[in-house]
C-alpha positions in Angstrom: 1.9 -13.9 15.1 5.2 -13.2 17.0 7.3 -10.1 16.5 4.3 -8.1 14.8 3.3 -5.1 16.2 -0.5 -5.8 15.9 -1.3 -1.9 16.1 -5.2 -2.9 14.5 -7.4 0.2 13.9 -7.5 1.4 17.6 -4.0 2.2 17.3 -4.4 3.5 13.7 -7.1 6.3 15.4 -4.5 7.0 17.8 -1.9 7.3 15.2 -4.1 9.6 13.1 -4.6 12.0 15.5 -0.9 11.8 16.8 0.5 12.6 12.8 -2.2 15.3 12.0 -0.6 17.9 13.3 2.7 17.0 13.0 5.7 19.4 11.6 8.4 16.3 12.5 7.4 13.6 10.6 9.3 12.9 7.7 9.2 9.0 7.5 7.3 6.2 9.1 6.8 2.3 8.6 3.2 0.8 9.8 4.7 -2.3 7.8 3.2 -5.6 9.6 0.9 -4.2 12.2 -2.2 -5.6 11.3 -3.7 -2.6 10.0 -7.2 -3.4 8.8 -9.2 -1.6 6.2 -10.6 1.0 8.5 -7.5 1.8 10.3 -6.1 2.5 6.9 -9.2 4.9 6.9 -8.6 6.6 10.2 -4.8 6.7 9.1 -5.5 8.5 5.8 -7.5 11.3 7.7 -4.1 12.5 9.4 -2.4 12.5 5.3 -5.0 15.2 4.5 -3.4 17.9 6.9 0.4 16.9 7.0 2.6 18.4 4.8 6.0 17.4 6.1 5.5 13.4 5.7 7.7 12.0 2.6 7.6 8.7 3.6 4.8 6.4 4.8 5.3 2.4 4.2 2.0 0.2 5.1 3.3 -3.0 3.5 2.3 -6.7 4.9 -1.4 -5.2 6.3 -4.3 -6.7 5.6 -5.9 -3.6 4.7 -6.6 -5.4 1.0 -7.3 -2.7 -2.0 -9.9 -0.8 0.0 -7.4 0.5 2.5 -4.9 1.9 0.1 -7.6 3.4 -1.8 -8.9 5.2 1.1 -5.4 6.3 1.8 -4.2 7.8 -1.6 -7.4 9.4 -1.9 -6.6 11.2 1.4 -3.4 11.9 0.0 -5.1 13.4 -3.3 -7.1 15.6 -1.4 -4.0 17.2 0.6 -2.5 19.3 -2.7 0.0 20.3 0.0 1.1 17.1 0.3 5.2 16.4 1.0 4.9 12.6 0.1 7.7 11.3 -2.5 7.1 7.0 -1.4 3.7 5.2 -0.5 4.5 1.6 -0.2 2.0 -0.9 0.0 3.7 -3.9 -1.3 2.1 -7.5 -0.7 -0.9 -5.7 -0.7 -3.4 -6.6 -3.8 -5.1 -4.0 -5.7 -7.5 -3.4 -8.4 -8.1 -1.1 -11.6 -10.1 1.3 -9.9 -6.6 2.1 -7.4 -4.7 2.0 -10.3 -6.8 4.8 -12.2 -6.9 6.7 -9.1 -2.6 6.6 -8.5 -2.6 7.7 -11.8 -4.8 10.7 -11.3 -2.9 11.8 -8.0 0.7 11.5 -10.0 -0.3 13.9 -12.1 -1.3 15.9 -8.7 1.9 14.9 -7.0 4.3 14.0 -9.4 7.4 13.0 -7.3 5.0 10.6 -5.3 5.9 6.9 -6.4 3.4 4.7 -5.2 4.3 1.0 -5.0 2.0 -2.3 -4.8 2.1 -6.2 -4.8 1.5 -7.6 -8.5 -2.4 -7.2 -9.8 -3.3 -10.8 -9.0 -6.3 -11.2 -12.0 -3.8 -9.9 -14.7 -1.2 -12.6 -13.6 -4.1 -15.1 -14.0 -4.8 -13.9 -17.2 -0.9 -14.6 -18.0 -0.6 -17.7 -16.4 -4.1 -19.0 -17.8 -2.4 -19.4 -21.7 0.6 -21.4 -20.2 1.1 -24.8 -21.0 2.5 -27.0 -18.3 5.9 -28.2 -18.8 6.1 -31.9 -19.8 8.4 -33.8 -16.8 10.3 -35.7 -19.6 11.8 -32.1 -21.0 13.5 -31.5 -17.5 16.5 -33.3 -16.5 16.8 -36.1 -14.3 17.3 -33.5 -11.0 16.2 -30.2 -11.9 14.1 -29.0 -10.1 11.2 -27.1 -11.9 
């Protein structure tokens, strides 16, 4: 994969321990580094401590649902928490992450968490469609 930063969850560790602590961090991007489940985990650890971090975007990781669970929880459990955007877009998640964002925006209120669309729902959706008959197109539309 060319041009990602491939940090993986050795990095994450590192990263963890490096934001902890921190009293500059305002905004970071771990967007397409290959961040897997667990270094989502180690990375959450370091969100229970900071309190100056408003911005942290994980999107394009293939943490899946587990990841960002284990992160926002981390966040829940920091009441001192300075986070306003958690982005995890292209990442799917489930009900149980759902429940869970809703219970820590009640916590943080000004924290907007963002995600890729809930995959099963859009089956659900798509599942009662009816194709569209070729003949009611056209000649050169594409569909």
């Amino acid at each position: 994969m060319h041009g990602a930063h491939q940090l993986g969850p050795w990095g994450s560790v590192a990263l963890h321990s490096r934001s902890e602590g921190s009293k500059m961090l305002v905004s970071f991007c771990y967007s397409n580094n290959r961040i897997s489940a667990v270094g989502a985990l180690s990375l959450g650890l370091g969100l229970r401590a900071n309190q100056t971090l408003r911005i942290l975007v994980m999107s394009r990781n293939p943490m899946r649902g587990e990841g960002c669970f284990g992160v926002l929880k981390s966040v829940r459990d920091n009441p001192m928490s300075s986070l306003e955007l958690l982005d995890f877009s292209d990442i799917q998640v489930d009900r149980e992450f759902d429940d869970l964002a809703s219970s820590v925006k009640v916590l943080l209120p000004v924290l907007h968490v963002k995600t890729a669309a809930h995959r099963v729902e859009y089956e659900k959706v798509t599942a009662g469609l009816q194709p569209v008959p070729t003949s009611v197109c056209p000649s050169g539309t594409v569909v």
